[in-house]
C-alpha positions in Angstrom: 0.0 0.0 0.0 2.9 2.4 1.0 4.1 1.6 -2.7 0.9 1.9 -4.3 0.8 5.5 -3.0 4.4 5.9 -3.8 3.4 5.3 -7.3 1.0 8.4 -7.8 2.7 10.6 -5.7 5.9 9.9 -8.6 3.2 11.8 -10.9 2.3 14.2 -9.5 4.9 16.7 -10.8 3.7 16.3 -14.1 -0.1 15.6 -13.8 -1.2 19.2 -14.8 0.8 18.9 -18.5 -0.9 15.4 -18.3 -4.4 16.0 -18.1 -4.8 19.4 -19.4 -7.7 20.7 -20.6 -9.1 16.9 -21.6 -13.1 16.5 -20.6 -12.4 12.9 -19.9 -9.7 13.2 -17.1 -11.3 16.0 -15.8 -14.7 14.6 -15.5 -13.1 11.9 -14.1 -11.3 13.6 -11.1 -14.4 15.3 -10.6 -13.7 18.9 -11.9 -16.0 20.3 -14.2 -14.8 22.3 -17.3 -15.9 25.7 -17.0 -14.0 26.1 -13.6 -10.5 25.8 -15.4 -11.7 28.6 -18.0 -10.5 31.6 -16.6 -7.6 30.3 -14.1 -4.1 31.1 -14.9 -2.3 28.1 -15.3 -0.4 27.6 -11.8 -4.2 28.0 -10.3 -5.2 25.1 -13.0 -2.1 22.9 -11.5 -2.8 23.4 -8.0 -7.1 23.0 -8.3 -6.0 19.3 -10.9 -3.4 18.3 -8.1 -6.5 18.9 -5.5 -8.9 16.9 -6.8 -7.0 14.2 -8.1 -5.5 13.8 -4.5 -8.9 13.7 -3.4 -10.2 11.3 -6.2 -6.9 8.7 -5.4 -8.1 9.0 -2.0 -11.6 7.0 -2.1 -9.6 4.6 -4.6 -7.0 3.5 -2.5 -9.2 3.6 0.2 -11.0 1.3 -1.9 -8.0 -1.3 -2.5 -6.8 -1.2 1.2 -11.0 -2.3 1.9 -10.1 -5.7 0.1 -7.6 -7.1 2.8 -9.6 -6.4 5.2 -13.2 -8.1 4.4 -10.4 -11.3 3.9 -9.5 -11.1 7.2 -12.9 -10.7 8.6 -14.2 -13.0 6.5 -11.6 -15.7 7.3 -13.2 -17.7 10.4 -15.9 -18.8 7.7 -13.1 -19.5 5.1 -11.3 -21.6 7.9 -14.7 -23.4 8.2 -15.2 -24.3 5.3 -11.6 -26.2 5.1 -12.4 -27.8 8.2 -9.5 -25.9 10.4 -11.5 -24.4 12.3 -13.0 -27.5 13.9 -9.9 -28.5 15.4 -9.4 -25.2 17.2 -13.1 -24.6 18.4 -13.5 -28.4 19.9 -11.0 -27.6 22.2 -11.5 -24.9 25.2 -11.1 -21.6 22.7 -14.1 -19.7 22.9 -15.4 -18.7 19.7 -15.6 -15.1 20.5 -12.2 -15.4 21.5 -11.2 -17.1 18.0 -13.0 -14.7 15.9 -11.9 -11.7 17.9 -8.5 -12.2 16.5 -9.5 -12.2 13.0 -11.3 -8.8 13.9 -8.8 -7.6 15.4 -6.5 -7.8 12.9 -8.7 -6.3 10.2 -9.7 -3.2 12.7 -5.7 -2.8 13.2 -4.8 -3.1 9.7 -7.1 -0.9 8.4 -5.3 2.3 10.3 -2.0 0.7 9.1 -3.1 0.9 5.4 -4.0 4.6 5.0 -0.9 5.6 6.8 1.0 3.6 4.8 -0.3 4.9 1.7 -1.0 8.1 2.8 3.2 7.9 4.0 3.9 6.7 0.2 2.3 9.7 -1.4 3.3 12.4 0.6 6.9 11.1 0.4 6.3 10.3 -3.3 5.6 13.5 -4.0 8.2 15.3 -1.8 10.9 13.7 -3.1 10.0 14.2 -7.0 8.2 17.8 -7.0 9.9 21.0 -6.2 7.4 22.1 -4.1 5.3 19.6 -2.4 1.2 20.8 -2.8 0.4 18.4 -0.1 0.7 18.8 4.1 1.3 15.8 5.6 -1.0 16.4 8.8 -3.9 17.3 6.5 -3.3 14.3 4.0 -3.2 12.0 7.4 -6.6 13.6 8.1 -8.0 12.8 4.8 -7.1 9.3 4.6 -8.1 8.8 8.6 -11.8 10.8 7.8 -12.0 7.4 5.8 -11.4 4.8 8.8 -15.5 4.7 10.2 -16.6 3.9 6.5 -14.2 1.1 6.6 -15.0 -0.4 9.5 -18.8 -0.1 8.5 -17.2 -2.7 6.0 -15.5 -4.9 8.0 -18.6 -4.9 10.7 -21.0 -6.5 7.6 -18.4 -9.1 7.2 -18.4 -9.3 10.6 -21.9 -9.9 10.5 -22.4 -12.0 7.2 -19.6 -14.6 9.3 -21.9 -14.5 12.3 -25.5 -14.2 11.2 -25.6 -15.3 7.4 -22.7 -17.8 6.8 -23.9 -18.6 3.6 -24.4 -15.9 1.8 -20.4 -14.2 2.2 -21.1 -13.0 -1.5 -23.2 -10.7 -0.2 -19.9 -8.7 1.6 -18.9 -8.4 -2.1 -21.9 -7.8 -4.2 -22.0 -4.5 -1.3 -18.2 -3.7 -2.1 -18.6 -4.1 -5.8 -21.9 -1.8 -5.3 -19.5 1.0 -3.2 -16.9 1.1 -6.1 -19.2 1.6 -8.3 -21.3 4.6 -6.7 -17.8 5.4 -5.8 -16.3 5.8 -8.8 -19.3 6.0 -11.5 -21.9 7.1 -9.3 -21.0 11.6 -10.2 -20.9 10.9 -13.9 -24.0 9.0 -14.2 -25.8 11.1 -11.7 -27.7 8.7 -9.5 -30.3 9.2 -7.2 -29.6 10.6 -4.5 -31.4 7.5 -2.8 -28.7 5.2 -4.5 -25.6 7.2 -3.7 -26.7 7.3 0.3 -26.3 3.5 0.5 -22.7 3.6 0.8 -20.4 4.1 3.7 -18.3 6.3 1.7 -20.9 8.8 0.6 -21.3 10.6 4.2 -17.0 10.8 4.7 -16.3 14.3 3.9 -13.9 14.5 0.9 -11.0 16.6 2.2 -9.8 18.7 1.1 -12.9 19.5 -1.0 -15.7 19.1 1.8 -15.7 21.1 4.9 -14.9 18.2 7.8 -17.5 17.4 9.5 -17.3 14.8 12.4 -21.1 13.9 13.1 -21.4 10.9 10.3 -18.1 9.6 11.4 -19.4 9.3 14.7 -22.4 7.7 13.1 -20.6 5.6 10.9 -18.6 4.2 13.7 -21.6 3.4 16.1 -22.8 2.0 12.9 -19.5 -0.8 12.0 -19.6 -1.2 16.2 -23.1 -2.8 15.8 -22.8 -4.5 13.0 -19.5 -5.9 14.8 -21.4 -7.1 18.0 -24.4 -8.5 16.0 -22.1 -10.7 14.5 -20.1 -11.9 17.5 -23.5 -12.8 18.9 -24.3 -14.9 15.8 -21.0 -16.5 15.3 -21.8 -17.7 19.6 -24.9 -18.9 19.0 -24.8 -20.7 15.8 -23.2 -24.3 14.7 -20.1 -23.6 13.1 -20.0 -27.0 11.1 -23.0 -26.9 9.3 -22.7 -22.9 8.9 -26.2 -22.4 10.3 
């Protein structure tokens, strides 16, 4: 992840040359045309440099979400291969088996932004003359992301305890997020649509004025979705996954 960000922040320096004027790119990034008409061009570099560090924001955030449904979906993987038999017969509380799982998905999932958050300001320091990014604020950005994630890991969470058979479900909803994510501006979906994401309520820093209300929400929300699960993977029969 550190050299995943490390790869973007090596073009940064010439990103403005590289996207231009082009309707695509820009639509891409999010920046509508008309805004770039009467800029001069250092204001048209620093306003593409924004938004495309915004925009490579929600889509690393979106790579580093991968790992961690895996991990949280791994008690029902070791299930399925019979390991997990072997561990729960014996006096390991299931709580206390899954736990670790969680645990390391919850960790791991601070771990990734700052590593790719590290990667791009570093990235870019090191290859620009003058770096447009501030570290604390790019460590705020990629953090303002963490309750969304955890929303994530808390329905894997809860597809493992509750609904052991449907773990497609976790990625039918993270297919559904990239898209709305990514697609979701250009084809200009309801607003409806948009709102069942996790990602839709983190404020887009620098873009969006930071707000902490829905990350408190968010959180309360993946802490639910957490314990629900727990309860679930307690209470049901972890060889026939019911």
């Amino acid at each position: 992840m550190f050299v995943l960000g490390a790869s973007y922040g090596s073009v940064m320096g010439d990103l403005p040359k590289f996207i231009g004027d082009s309707p695509e790119y820009l639509q891409i990034i999010g920046i509508p045309e008309n805004v770039l008409n009467t800029m001069t061009d250092a204001d048209k570099a620093g306003i593409i440099i924004t938004y495309f560090g915004a925009f490579i924001t929600i889509m690393m955030t979106l790579v580093g979400i991968v790992p961690l449904i895996s991990a949280a979906m791994r008690p029902r993987v070791e299930e399925q291969e019979g390991r997990a038999e072997h561990i729960i017969a014996r006096a390991v509380p299931r709580w206390k088996y899954m736990c670790g799982f969680v645990t390391l998905a919850f960790a791991a999932s601070a771990l990734l932004q700052f590593a790719m958050a590290s990667g791009l300001y570093l990235s870019t320091d090191a290859l620009v003359e003058v770096n447009p990014f501030n570290f604390g604020e790019m460590m705020q950005a990629y953090f303002s992301f963490l309750p969304a994630m955890w929303v994530m890991i808390g329905f894997a969470v809860l597809i493992v305890g509750v609904f052991p058979k449907a773990t497609g479900a976790i990625w039918g909803f993270y297919g559904f997020v990239a898209f709305t994510s990514f697609i979701g501006g250009m084809l200009d979906l309801p607003e409806w649509l948009n709102s069942i994401s996790p990602l839709y309520y983190v404020p887009l820093l620098p873009l969006d004025e930071f707000s902490i209300t829905p990350l408190i929400v968010l959180t309360v929300i993946a802490a639910l979705l957490t314990v629900i699960g727990f309860v679930g993977y307690q209470k049901r029969d972890t060889l026939t996954g019911m």
